[in-house]
N, C-alpha and C positions, 0 to 999 in steps of 0.2 A: 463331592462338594466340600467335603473335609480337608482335603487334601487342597483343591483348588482356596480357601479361604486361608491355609495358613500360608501355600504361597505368594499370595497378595498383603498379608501381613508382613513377611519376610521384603516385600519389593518394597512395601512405603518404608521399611525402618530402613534399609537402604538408601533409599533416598536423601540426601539432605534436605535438598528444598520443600521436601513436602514435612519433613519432621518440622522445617519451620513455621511453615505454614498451619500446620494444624497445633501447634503447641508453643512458638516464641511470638508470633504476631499477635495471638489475645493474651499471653501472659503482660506484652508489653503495653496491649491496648489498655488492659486494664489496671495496670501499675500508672498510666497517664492519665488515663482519667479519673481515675480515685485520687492522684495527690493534686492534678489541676485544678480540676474542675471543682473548686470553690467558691462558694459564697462569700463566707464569711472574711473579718477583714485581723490583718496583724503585720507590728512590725513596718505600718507606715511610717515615713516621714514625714517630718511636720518641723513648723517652724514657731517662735515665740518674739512676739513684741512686748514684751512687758514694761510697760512708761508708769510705773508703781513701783513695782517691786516692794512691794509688805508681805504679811503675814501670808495673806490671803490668797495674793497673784501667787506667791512664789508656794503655796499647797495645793493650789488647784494645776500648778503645771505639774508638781510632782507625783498628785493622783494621775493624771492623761500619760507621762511617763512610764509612771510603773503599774499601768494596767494589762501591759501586752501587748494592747493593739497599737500604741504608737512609737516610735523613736522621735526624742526632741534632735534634730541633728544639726538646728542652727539657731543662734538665739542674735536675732537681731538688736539695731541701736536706732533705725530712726526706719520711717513709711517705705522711704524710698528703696530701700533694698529688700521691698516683698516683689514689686514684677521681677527683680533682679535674680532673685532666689526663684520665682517661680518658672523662670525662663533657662536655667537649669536643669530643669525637669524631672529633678530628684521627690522635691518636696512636693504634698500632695494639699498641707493644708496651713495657713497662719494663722496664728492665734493671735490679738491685740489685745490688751488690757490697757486702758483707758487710765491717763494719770489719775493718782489717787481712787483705785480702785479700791483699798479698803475701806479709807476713810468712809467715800461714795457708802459703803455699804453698811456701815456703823453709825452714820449720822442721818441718812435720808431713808436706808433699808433698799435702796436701790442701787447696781451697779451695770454698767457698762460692757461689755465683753461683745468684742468684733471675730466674726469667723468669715476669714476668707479661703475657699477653697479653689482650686485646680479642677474646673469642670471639664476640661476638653476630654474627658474619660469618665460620660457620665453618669455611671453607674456605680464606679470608684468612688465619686466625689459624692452621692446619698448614700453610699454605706459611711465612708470618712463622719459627714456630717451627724449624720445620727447615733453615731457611735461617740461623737463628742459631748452631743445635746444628752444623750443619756449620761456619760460621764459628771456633766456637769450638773444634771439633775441630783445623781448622785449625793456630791458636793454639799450643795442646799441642803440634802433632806439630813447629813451630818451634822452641819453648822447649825440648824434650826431646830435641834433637841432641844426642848426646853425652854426654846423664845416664845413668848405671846405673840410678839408680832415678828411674819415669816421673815426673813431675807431673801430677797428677791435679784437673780440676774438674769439681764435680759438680754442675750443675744438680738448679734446685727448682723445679717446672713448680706453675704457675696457671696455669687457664683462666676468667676473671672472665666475668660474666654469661652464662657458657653451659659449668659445665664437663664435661658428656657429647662437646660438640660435635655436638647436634644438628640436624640438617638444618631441621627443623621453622623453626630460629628463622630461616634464612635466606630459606625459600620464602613465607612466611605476609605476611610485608610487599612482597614481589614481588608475590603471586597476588593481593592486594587492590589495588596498586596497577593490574595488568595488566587486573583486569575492572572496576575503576573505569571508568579509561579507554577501555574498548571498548565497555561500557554504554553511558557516558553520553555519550562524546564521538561514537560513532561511529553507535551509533540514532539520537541523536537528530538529528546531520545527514543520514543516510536518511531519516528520518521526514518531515522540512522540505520535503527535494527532491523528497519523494515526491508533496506537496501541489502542487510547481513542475510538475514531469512533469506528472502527470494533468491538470492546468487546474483541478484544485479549489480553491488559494490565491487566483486571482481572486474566484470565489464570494463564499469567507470574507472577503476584503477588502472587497465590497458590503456586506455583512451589519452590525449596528450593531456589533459584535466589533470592537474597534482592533485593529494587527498586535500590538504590544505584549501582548496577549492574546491573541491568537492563538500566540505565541510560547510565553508564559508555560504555557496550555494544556495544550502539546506538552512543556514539559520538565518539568512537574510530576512525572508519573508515574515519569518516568527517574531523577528526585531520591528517590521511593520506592523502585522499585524497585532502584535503585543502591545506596542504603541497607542496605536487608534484603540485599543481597547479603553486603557489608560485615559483617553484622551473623553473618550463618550462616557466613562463613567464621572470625571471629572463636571463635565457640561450638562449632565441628567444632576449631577449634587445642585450645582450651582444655581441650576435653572427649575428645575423641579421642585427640589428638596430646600432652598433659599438656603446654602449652605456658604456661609462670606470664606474669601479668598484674604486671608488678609496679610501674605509675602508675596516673594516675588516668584511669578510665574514661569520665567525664565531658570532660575534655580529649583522648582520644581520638577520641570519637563528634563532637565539634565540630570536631574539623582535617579527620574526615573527611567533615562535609557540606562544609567549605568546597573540600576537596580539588571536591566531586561538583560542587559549584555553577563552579569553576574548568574543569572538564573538560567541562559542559555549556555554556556558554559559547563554549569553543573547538569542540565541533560545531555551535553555529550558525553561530557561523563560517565553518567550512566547508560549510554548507547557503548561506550567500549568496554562497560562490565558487563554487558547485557546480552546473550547471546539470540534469545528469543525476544517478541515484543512484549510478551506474559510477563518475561523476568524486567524485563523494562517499565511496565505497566505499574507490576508489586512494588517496585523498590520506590517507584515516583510518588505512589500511593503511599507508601507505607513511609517514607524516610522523609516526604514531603507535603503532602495533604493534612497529616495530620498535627506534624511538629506545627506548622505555618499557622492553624488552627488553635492549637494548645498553647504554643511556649513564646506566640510571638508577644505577648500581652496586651494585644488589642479588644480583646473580653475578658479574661482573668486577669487580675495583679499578678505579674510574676514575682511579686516581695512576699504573696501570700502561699507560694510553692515551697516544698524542699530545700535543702541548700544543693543536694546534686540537680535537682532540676533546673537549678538560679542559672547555675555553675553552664548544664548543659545548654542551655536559652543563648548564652554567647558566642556560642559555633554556630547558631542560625540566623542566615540573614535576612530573612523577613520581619525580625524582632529591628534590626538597625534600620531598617526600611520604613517601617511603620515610625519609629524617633523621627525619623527625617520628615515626615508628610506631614505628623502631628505638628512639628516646629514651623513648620511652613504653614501650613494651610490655616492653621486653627491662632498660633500664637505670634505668629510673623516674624520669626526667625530669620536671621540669616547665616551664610556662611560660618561667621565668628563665632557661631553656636553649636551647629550641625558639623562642625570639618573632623572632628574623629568619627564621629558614625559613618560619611561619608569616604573617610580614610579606610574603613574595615571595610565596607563593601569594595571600594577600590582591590584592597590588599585581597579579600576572597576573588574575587575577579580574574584577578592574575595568577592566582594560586588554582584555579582550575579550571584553567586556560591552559596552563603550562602543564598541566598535570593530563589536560586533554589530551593533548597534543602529543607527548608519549606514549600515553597507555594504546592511542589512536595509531600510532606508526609501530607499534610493536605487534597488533593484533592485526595490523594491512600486513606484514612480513612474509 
């Protein structure tokens, strides 16, 4: 028995893949999940209308600045250029101060203060906001040392493209991006290495079938049925969940074959690094169930991450996918908005396609 358990030690530490399995997969689970998964909020963008500018506007922006949780990163000059900034989709929240805001609040005791936030993330947008209203309460209870009578500001709450704050808007571009990816990226590298395992892809390679086509074959259907996925969770949001459509549909259903043609791609991918469906299985799971999950920021702020996780979040492309749904679906976006996110999924597209397509004719050899 002695003997038999150190040689079974001896054969896992050999091993690579099980070394990583039992000791890099939770180290990395849990390096993800402990700097993601956050509550708490920091280091948002926001934006300032200040039609005052005294004393007053110009301390209470510099408290919400230098508390941490916000970066001022635009300071507007007139109304119009809050959808404008908000359509950006940088900034998370705008602040209006109402002319003669100090005055307002040294002659009457009452002042004016407008918070418009970016609800289509609405979870983002109740932490943002309360994390203001406490700032601002803040404020008050400084300024009011000493007064008899309190001073008083009264916010005027906006909740822009979503003002229920329903959940619906947040989950609906996660759960399309999440079974995109599982679809299309993870069958169809199963499917591949299923044809490696068996000795059937020999066969098929005799046969007048180029791999090219044999390829093509196999992920045809995955582009269907990925599709029709896409398409009924779309039509359950719309119809179930009263979730408004408010771009265009047509540039919708084209980001998202490109999204499918992108995700497919990347499981052949990993069907030509793959040589079992196990190893197939792990990497789809492991490199793609849970990044897609954690870093796309479709539930966490990726501003409230690390700077290597910010840094990492931009080689995945369910993060540009979700930008694109959000722009569309919820803010009505178009092209003029969307075409670099649209541009990197393109550019990932082709970049492991091409990259397929090698590693695929070096392992048929």
């Amino acid at each position: 028995m002695k003997i038999f358990i150190i040689k079974e030690f001896l054969q896992i530490f050999r091993d690579k893949r099980s070394m990583i399995i039992l000791f890099g997969i939770p180290i990395v689970q849990v390096l993800l999940f402990g700097f993601a998964l956050k509550n708490e909020l920091k280091n948002a963008h926001i934006a300032i209308l200040d039609q005052s500018k005294d004393t007053y506007s110009l301390e209470l922006t510099q408290k919400l600045s230098s508390s941490g949780y916000f970066i001022v990163s635009e300071n507007l000059t007139n109304s119009r250029q809050i959808e404008e900034v908000f359509r950006k989709g940088k900034v998370r929240e705008v602040i209006v101060f109402e002319p003669d805001f100090g005055n307002n609040l040294l002659k009457s005791g009452v002042a004016q203060l407008q918070i418009i936030t970016d609800a289509s993330d609405p979870n983002t947008a109740s932490i943002v906001y309360s994390y203001t209203q406490s700032i601002v309460n803040d404020y008050l209870l400084e300024i009011n040392r000493g007064n008899e009578l309190p001073l008083m500001i009264i916010p005027q709450t906006e909740m822009r493209y979503n003002q229920e704050l329903k959940s619906v808007f947040m989950f609906v571009p996660g759960v399309i991006t999440i079974i995109l990816m599982l679809v299309s990226a993870m069958m169809t590298s199963i499917s591949i290495t299923r044809e490696k395992e068996l000795g059937t892809m020999e066969i098929l390679l005799v046969s007048p079938v180029k791999p090219a086509q044999i390829v093509l074959g196999k992920v045809v259907p995955y582009v269907f049925l990925s599709f029709m996925s896409a398409v009924i969770i779309l039509l359950l949001s719309y119809f179930v969940f009263h979730m408004p459509f408010s771009g265009s549909l047509v540039l919708l259903l084209l980001t998202t074959i490109l999204f499918i043609v992108m995700a497919l791609s990347l499981g052949v991918f990993i069907s030509t690094v793959s040589k079992t469906q196990q190893v197939a299985m792990l990497l789809s799971m492991f490199a793609l169930l849970l990044p897609t999950i954690l870093l796309s920021g479709f539930i966490f702020p990726i501003e409230n991450m690390p700077l290597i996780l910010q840094y990492f979040s931009h080689i995945m492309p369910p993060k540009w996918f979700v930008i694109i749904i959000k722009n569309i679906i919820i803010k009505g976006n178009g092209i003029e908005v969307i075409w670099k996110e649209v541009l990197i999924l393109f550019a990932m597209a082709m970049f492991f396609i091409l990259l397929s397509i090698k590693k695929f004719k070096i392992r048929l050899e």
